[in-house]
N, C-alpha and C positions, 0 to 999 in steps of 0.2 A: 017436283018430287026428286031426290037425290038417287043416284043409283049408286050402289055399291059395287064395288071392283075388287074381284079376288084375284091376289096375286097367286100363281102355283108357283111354288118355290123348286128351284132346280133339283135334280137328284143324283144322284152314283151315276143312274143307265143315261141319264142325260148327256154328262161327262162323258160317261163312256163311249157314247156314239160319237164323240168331237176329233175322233183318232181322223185324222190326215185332213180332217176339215178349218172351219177358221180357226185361226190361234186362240185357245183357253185363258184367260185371264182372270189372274189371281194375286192376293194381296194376304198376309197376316192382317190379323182382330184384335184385340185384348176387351174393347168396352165397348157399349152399345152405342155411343156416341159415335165414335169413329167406324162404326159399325153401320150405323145408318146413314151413313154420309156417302160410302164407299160402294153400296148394297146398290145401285144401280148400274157400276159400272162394271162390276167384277163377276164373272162365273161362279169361282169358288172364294169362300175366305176363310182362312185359316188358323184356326188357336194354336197357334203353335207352342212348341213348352220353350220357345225362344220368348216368352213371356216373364221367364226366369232371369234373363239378362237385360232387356228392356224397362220390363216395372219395379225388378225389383233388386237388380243391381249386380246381380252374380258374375263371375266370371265364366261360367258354365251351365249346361240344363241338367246336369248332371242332377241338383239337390232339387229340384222341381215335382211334386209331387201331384196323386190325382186328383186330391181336392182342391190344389190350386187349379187343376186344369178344367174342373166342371165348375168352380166357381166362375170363371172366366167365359166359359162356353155358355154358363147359363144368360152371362150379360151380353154375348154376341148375339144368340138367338131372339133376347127380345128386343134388340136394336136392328135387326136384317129382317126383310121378309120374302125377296127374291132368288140369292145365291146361295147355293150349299154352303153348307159350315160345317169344316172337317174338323176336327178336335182331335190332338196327337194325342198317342199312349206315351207318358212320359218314364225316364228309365226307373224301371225298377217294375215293373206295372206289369207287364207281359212276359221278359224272358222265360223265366223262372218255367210254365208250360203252357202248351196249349189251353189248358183249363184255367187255369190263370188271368192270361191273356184275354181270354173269354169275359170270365167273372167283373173283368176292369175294364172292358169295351160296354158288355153292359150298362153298367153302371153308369158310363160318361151318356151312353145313349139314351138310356130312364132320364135319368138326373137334368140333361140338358137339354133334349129333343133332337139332337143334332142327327146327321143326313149320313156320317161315315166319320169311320175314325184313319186313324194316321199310323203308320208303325214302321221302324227306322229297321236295316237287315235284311240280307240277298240271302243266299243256299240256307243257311241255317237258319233259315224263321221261316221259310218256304212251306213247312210242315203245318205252323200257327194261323201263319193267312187262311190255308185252306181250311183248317178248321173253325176258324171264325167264319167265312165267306159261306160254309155247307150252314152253318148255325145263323143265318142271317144277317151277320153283318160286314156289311159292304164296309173293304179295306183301299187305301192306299198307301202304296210303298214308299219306299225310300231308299235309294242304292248312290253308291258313291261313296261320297264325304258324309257320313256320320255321324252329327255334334255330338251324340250320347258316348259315342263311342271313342273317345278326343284322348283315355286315357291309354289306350291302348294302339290307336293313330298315331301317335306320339305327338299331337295338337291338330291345329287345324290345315291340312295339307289338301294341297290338289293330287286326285287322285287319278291315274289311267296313262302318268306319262312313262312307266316301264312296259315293256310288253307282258309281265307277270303281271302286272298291276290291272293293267286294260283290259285281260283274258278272263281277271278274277271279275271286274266291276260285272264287264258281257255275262258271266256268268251270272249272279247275283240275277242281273235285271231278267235274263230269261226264267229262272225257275220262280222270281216274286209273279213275273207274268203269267205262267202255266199254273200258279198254285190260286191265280182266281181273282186277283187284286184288279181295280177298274180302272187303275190309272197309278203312275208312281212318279214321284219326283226325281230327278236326276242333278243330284250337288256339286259341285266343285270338282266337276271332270273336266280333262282337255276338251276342245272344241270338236277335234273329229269322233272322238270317241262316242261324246254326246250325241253327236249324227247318226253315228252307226246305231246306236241301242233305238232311236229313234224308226231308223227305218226298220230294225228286226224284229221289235215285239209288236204283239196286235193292239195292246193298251195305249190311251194318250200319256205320255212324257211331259212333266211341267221340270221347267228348265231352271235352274239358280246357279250363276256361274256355271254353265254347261253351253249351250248353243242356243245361237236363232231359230235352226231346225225342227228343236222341240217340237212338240204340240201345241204347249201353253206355255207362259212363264210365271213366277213368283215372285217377292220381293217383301220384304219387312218391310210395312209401313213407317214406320218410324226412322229406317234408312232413307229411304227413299224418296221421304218431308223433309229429313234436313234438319232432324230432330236430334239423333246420333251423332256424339262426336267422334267417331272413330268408324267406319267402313270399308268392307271388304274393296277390290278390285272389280267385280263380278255389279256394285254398285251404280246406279247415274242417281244422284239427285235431281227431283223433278223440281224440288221447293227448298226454302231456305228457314223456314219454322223456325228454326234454332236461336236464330240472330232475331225473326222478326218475336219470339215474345219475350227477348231477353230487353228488348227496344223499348216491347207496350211495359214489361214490368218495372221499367226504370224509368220511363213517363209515369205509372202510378205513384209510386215511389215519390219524385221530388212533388208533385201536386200534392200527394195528403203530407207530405213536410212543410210545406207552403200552404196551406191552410186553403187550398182551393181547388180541393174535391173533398167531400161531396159540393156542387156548385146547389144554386138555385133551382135546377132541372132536376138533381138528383135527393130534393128532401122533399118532405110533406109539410104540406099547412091547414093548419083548422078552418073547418067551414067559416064560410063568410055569410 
């Protein structure tokens, strides 16, 4: 007789309790394929609307919209069954108010099943967390470097190495923490910096370009395969994907020009 095994899938308070414990580890989603492969090893994974430059070419998350992100969410969820699956508020989605924000956290939550959503913005989105967090759903922040926010950044810059700079990020991270969020990512900050926000808020820290200190860290799957031609500093490639399916596709290639694939193994023959 077979026994069946139910996985409990991780959640917010789960994460949440991981503050000064082992290090959180996390990864971006986009398909349930790479979703179910990853889904043992990782705490959280992440839809991020870095989805927007990955699958589908952009230069920015800027143009990323919410039905590409619950399209997305919806294929992570039925490829994962153990680690939460955060699914970002993509820009345009939240700003705008708290009821807003509301209405399109919703939404990604119905729509996908997903466990928590994501939302970029220190002091001035402080207001929105807690109104989502009092209405049920479990936020995590995002302080630091800001892709949404790349046009008023004036690009992709590390942030925290002025002392105005470093007083604003501390800020940011403390009031996303006090306004209820269970955990925040911390982006493209100097090293000590990243320590320090580390050791003063009570939430876990997942770190991307930031410090070892963190809580947890993050890392674009597709950087981090070796899939990506172009990567940050903040990056290590684990794998080399890139080169090895450029390899397998050019082995298919001369085979069916040379007439030998499909082989013998690879076609059907009528009953005998």
């Amino acid at each position: 007789m077979s026994v069946e095994v139910n996985t409990r899938r991780l959640t917010a308070i789960d994460i949440r309790g991981r503050k000064g414990g082992e290090p959180i580890v996390s990864l971006t989603a986009y398909h349930a394929h790479t979703a179910s492969i990853i889904d043992r090893f990782v705490d959280f994974m992440l839809v991020g609307d870095s989805l927007g430059m990955v699958m589908h070419g952009l230069e920015t998350t800027v143009p990323v919209t919410l039905d590409m992100m619950i399209l997305q969410g919806q294929a992570v969820m039925r490829g994962s069954k153990r680690a939460l699956v955060v699914v970002d508020l993509p820009f345009g989605s939240y700003e705008e108010s708290p009821a807003v924000a509301f209405r399109s956290a919703a939404r990604i939550m119905k729509e996908t099943g997903c466990g928590a959503v994501k939302m970029e913005g220190g002091r001035h989105m402080a207001e929105t967390v807690r109104f989502l967090v009092e209405r049920g759903v479990p936020v995590m922040g995002h302080v630091g470097l800001t892709p949404q926010s790349i046009n008023t950044m004036g690009g992709f810059k590390v942030q925290g190495r002025s002392e105005e700079s470093a007083a604003a990020v501390l800020a940011d991270a403390d009031a996303i923490a006090a306004a209820g969020a269970f955990s925040m990512v911390v982006e493209g900050v100097v090293e000590p910096l990243a320590r320090e926000i580390t050791t003063r808020v009570p939430i876990p820290t997942i770190g991307i370009g930031a410090s070892s200190a963190c809580d947890g860290q993050i890392l674009v799957l597709e950087d981090m395969l070796g899939l990506s031609p172009r990567v940050p500093k903040f990056v290590k490639r684990y794998g080399a994907l890139g080169a090895l399916i450029e390899e397998s596709v050019a082995a298919y290639a001369e085979e069916v020009r040379a007439r030998s694939f499909p082989g013998e193994d690879n076609v059907y023959q009528p009953k005998r």
